[in-house]
Every structure is written in C-alpha cells, then in structure tokens.
C-alpha positions as CSV (number, residue, x, y, z in Angstrom):
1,X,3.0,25.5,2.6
2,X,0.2,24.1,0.8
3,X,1.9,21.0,-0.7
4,X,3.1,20.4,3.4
5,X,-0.3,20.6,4.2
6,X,-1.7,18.5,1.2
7,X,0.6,15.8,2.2
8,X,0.1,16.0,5.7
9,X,-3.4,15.4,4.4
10,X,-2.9,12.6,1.9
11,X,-1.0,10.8,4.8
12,X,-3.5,11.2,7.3
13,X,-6.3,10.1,4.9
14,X,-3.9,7.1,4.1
15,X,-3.8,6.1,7.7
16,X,-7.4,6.3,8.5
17,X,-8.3,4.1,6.0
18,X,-5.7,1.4,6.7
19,X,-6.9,1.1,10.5
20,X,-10.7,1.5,8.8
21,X,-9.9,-1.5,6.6
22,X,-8.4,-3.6,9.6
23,X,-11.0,-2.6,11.7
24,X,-13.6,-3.6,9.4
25,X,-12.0,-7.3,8.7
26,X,-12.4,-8.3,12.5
27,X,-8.8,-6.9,13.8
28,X,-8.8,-5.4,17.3
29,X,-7.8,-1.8,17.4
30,X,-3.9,-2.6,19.0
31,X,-3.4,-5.1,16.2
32,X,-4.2,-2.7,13.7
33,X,-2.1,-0.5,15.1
34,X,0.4,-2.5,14.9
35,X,-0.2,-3.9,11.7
36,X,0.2,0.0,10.9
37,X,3.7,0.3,12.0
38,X,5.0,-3.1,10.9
39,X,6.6,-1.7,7.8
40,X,8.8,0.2,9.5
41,X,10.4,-3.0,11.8
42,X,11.5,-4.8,8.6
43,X,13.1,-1.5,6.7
44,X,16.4,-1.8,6.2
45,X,19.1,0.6,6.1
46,X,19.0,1.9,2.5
47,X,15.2,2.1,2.4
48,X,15.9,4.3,6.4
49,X,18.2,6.4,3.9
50,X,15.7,7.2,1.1
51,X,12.9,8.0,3.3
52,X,14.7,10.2,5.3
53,X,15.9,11.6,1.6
54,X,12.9,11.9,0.2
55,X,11.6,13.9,3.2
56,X,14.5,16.5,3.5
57,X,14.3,17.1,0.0
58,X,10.0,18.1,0.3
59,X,11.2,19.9,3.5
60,X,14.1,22.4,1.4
61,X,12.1,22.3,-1.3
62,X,9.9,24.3,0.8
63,X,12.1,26.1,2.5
64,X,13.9,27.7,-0.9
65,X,10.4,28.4,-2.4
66,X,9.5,30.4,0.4
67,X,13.3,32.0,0.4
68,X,12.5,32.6,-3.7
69,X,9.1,34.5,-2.7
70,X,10.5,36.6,0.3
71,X,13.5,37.6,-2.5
72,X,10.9,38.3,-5.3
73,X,8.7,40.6,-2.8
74,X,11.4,42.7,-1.6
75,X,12.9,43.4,-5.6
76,X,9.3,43.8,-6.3
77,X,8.8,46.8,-3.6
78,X,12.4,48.5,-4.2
C-alpha cells in the first residue's frame, strides 16, 4: 500500500509541476491542460500496451504482497 500511495504521490507532484511550469511561461490554464494530456493523443498501440503492462504488473505486485503477508500472519498464529 505504501508504494501505491508513493506513486500516487510522485504522479501527482509530477503533474503540479508541469501545469506550474506552463503556467508560469504565459500559457492559459486550458492550454496547459491540454498540453498535459497531449502525450497520450500521439501514443500508439504498443506504447497503449506497455503502459497498461506496466500498471497491471505494480497493481499484482501489490495484490500478491498483501496475499504473502495475510499467508505469513495466519502460519505465524497457528
């Protein structure tokens, strides 16, 4: 839960500062938003692949951990 959390975090601190920076340079707030999002428009369909990838695999990774510590807590009080 704390690495969710942490990166929840990091990408919320990544965010801010983007729309800070284009704020700061003169942009109005809806072209910065969509400044923001305009990586997304030119993915293409392997980099769709290994960013939905790479977020199932933080998401199991969690969910086994947390599987590993519920098994390791009920050996531990048997």
């Amino acid at each position: 839960m704390k690495v969710f959390i942490t990166i929840i975090f990091v990408l919320f601190l990544s965010i801010s500062t983007n729309i800070i920076i284009d704020l700061l340079s003169g942009f109005k707030l809806s072209k910065t938003m969509l400044n923001l999002l305009n990586p997304f428009w030119v993915i293409e369909t392997g980099e769709y692949v290994m960013l939905v990838m790479m977020c199932l695999i933080i998401i199991v990774q969690q969910i086994f951990m947390v599987m590993k510590n519920k098994a390791d807590n009920q050996k531990g009080s048997n």
